[in-house]
C-alpha positions in Angstrom: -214.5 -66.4 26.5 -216.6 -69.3 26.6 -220.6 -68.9 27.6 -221.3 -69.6 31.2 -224.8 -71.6 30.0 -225.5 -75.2 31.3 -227.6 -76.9 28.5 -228.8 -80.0 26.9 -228.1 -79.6 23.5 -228.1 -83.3 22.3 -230.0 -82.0 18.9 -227.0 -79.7 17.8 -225.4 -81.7 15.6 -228.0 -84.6 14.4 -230.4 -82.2 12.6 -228.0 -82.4 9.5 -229.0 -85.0 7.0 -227.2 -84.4 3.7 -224.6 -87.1 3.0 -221.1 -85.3 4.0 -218.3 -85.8 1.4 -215.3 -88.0 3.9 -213.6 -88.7 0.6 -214.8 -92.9 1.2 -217.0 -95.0 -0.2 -219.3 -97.3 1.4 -217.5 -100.7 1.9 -218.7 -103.6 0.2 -219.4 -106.9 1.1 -216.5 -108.0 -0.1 -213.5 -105.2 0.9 -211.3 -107.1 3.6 -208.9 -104.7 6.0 -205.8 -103.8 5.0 -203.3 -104.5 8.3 -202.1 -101.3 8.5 -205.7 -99.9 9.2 -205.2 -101.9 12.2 -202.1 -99.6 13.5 -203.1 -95.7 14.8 -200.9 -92.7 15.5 -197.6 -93.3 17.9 -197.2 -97.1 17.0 -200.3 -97.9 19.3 -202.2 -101.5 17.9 -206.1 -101.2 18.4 -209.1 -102.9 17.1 -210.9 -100.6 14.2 -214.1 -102.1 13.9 -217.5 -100.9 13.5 -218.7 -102.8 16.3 -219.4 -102.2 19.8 -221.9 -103.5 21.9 -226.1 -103.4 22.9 -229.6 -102.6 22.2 -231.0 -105.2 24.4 -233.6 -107.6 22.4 -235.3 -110.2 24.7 -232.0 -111.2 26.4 -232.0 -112.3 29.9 -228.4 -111.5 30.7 -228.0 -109.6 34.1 -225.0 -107.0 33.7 -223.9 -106.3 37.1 -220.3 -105.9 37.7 -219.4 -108.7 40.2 -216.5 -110.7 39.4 -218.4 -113.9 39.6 -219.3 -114.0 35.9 -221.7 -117.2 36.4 -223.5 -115.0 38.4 -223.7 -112.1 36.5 -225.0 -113.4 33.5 -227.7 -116.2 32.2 -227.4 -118.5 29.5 -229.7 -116.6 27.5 -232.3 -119.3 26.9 -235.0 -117.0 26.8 -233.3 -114.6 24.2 -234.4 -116.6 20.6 -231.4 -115.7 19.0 -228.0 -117.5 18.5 -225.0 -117.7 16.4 -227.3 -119.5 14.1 -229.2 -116.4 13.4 -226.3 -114.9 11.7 -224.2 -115.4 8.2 -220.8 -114.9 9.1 -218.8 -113.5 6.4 -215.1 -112.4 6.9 -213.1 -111.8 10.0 -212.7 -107.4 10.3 -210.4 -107.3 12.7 -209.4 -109.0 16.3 -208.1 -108.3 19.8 -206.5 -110.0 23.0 -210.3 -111.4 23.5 -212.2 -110.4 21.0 -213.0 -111.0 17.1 -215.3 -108.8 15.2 -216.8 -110.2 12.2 -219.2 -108.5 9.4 -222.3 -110.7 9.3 -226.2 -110.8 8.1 -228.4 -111.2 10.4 -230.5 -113.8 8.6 -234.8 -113.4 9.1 -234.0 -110.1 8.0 -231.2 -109.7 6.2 -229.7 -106.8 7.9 -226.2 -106.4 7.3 -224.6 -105.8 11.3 -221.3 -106.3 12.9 -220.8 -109.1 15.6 -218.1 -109.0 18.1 -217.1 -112.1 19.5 -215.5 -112.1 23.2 -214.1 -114.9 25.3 -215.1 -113.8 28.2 -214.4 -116.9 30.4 -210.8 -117.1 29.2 -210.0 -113.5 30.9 -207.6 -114.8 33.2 -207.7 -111.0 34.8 -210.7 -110.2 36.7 -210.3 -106.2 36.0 -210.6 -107.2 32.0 -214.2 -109.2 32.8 -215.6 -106.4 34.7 -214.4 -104.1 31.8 -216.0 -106.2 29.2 -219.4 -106.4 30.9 -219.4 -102.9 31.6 -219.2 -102.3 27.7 -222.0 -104.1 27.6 -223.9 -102.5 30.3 -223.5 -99.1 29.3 -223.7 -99.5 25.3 -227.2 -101.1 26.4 -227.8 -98.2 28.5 -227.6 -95.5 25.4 -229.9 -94.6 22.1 -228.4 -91.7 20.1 -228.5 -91.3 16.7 -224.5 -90.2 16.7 -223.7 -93.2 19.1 -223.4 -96.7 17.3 -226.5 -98.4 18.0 -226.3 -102.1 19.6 -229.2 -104.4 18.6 -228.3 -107.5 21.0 -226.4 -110.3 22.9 -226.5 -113.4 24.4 -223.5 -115.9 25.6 -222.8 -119.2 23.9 -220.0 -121.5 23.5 -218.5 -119.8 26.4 -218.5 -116.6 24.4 -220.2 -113.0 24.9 -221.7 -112.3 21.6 -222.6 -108.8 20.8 -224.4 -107.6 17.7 -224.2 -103.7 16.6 -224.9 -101.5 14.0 -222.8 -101.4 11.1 -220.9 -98.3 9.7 -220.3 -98.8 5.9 -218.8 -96.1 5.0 -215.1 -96.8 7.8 -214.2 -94.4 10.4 -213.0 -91.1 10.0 -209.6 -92.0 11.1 -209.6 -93.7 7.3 -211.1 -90.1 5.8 -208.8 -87.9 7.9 -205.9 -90.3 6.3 -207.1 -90.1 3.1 -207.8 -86.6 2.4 -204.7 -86.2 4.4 -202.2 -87.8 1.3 -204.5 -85.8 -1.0 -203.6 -82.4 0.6 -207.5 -82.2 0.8 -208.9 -79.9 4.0 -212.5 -80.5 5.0 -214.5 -77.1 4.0 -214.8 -75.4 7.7 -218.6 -75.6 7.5 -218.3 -79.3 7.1 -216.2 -79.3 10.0 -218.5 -77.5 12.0 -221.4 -79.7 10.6 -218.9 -82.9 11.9 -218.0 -81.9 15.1 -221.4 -80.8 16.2 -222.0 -84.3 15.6 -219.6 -85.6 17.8 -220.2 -83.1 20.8 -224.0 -84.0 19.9 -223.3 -88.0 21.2 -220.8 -86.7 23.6 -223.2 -84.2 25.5 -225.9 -87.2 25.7 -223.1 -89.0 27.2 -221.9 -86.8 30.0 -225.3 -85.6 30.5 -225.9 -89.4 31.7 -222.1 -89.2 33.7 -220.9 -91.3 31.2 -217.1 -90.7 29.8 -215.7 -92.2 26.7 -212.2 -92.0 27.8 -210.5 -93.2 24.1 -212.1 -90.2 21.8 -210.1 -90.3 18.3 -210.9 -90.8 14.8 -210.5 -94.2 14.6 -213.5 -94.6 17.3 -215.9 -92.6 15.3 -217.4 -93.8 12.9 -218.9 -92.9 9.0 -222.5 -94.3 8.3 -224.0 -95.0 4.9 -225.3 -91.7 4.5 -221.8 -89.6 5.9 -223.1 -89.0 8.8 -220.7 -90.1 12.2 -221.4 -91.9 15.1 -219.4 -92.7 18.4 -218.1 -96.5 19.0 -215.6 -98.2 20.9 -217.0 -97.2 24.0 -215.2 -100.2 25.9 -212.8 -97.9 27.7 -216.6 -95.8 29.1 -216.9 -95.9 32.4 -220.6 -95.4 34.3 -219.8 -92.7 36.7 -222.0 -92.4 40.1 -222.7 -89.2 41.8 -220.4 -90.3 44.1 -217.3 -90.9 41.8 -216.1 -87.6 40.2 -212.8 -88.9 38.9 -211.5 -92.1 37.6 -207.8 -93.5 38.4 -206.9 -95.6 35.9 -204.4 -94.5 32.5 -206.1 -95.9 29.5 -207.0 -93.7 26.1 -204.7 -93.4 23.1 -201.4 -91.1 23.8 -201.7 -88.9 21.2 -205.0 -88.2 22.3 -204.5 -88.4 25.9 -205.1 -85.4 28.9 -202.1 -83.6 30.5 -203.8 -85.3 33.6 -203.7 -88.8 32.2 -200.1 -88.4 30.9 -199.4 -87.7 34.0 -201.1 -90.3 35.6 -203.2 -88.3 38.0 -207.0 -88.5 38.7 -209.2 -87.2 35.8 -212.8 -87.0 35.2 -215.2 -85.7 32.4 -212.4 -82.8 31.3 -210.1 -85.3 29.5 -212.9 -86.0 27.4 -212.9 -82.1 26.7 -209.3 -82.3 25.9 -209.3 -85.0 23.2 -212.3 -83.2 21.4 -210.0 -80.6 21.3 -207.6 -82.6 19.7 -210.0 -83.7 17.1 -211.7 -80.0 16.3 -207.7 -79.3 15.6 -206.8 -82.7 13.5 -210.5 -82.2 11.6 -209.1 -78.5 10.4 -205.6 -79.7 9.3 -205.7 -83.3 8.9 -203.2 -83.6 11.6 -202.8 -84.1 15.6 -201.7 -81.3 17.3 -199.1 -83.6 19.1 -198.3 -86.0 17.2 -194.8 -86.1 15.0 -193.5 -88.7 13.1 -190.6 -90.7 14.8 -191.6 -88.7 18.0 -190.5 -90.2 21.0 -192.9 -91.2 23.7 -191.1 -88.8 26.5 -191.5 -85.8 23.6 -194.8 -86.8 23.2 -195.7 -86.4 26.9 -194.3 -83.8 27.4 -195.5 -81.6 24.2 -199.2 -82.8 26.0 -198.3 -81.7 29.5 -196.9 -78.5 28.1 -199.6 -77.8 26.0 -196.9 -77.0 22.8 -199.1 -77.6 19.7 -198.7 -75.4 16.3 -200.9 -72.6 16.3 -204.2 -73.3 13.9 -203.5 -71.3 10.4 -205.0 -68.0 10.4 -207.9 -68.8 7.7 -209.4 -70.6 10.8 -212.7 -69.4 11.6 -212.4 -66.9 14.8 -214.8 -69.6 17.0 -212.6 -72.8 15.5 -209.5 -71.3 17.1 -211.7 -69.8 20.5 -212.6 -73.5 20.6 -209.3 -75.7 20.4 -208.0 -72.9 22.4 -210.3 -73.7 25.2 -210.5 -77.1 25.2 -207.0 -77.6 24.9 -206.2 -76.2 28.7 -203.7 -77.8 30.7 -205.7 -77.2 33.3 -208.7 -79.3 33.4 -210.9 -76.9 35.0 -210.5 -74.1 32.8 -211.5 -76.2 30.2 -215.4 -75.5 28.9 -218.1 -78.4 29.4 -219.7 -80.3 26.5 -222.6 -78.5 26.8 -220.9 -75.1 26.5 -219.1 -76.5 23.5 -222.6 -77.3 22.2 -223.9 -73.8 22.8 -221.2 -72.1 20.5 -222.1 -75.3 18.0 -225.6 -74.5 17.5 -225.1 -71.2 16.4 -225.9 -70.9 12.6 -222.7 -71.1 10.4 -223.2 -67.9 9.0 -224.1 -66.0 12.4 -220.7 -67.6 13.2 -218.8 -65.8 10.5 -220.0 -62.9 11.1 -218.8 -62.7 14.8 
């Protein structure tokens, strides 16, 4: 049974500060991305960058989510910095709207990632107000798991955004990796990874923020191993007065019951793909996902909840926790901050339960 505790434990998984052994190396300035990086589980194309959107630095852009863009945001002449600020050196990756570049920030010669997006050639009006809610709420967070934005501005009829770069690749890359060498993470680096990820989660619903497209390829490895949450495009500000969200957007192998099924969903789904990464973190592999699996199969495996149990050398509070999380119903599933309270529970007190 899960605790019955409501906490903020936002300190239970950055405390740890030894480099954690993903199987990568920091990239260079020269390694360029392979195409296939570029393709996840199921077939489904998305943008694998390390890149993702703002810590507001003397920029005058207002981000309110009207869809008169002129409106909405300045031309940033008070913000001193431009594309001229920046050494751009090779393209990492691109979207419908977007490029992503790596790049040096030139006064200081901080190496950061700049995302490029052409916001005034969104012909929809939905994918605007999307893109300037990235903004807003990436602005809005300071985390040390979260990727950290440093600034935008618009020019050349383009949203620029300039974020923290992750050196070391996303986990999606380690999980691959150690997943052709037959390699399983050691279950106390596990725990010491996924109390990392609840740790930016919890600072995120604590703020009724969801994330809404958790997977491996959105988290991402830092110089010194440890991970931090990006892509949080799909994130939606939630009011007091807007408990669930309508849309179907996420990744499919990753997706809710509720979301496959196309039904309102709120901060639960969030619960339910954490499950799926606790599970793919101890056995390099989604619980749902099969190769040449049909999309139907694949829905209906998530909306049945029919996943191979976890191996029995699984830590006791491992398989409590995947077990939990992965509930088709979304209210019997356990809050981030009851996740967090199991998570901060020495490793060794843990074994000995």
């Amino acid at each position: 049974m899960m605790p019955e505790i409501n906490m903020d434990c936002e300190t239970s998984g950055h405390h740890l500060h030894n480099r954690l052994d993903l199987g990568l190396s920091p990239m260079d300035s020269t390694r360029t991305i392979n195409p296939a990086c570029i393709q996840s589980h199921g077939g489904e194309t998305s943008l694998m960058d390390s890149t993702r959107t703002t810590n507001h630095v003397g920029s005058t852009i207002d981000f309110t989510t009207t869809s008169d863009l002129t409106s909405e945001i300045s031309s940033g002449t008070a913000n001193p910095e431009s594309l001229a600020s920046y050494q751009l050196h090779r393209l990492l990756g691109r979207g419908k709207y977007s490029q992503v570049y790596a790049a040096t920030h030139a006064q200081t010669g901080m190496q950061v990632a700049m995302k490029k997006v052409a916001i005034f050639d969104m012909m929809d009006p939905q994918a605007r107000v999307d893109c300037l809610r990235e903004v807003k709420i990436l602005q809005s967070l300071e985390h040390p798991n979260i990727i950290k934005c440093f600034n935008s501005f618009i020019q050349d009829n383009e949203l620029v955004i300039i974020l923290e770069w992750a050196e070391a690749g996303d986990l999606g890359l380690a999980l691959k990796s150690r997943a052709q060498s037959g390699a399983l993470f050691p279950q106390e680096q596990v725990h010491e990874l996924f109390s990392q990820i609840c740790s930016a989660m919890v600072h995120m619903h604590n703020r009724r923020m969801m994330h809404r497209d958790l997977k491996p390829h959105n988290i991402f490895i830092a110089g010194d191993g440890n991970l931090k949450l990006g892509d949080l495009g799909l994130s939606r500000y939630f009011s007091s007065r807007t408990l669930q969200a309508m849309s179907t957007v996420g990744t499919p192998c990753y997706m809710s019951p509720e979301c496959i099924k196309g039904h309102p969903y709120e901060f639960s789904s969030d619960i339910w793909s954490l499950g799926c990464l606790l599970y793919e973190l101890l056995t390099l592999r989604n619980p749902f996902y099969k190769e040449h699996q049909s999309l139907y199969v694949l829905g209906k495996n998530i909306t049945s909840c029919t996943y191979e149990p976890l191996p029995s050398h699984v830590a006791p509070h491992f398989r409590d926790l995947v077990t939990a999380m992965l509930q088709p119903c979304p209210n019997s599933r356990p809050t981030i901050n009851q996740i967090c309270e199991v998570l901060k529970q020495p490793w060794g007190q843990l074994q000995g339960r």
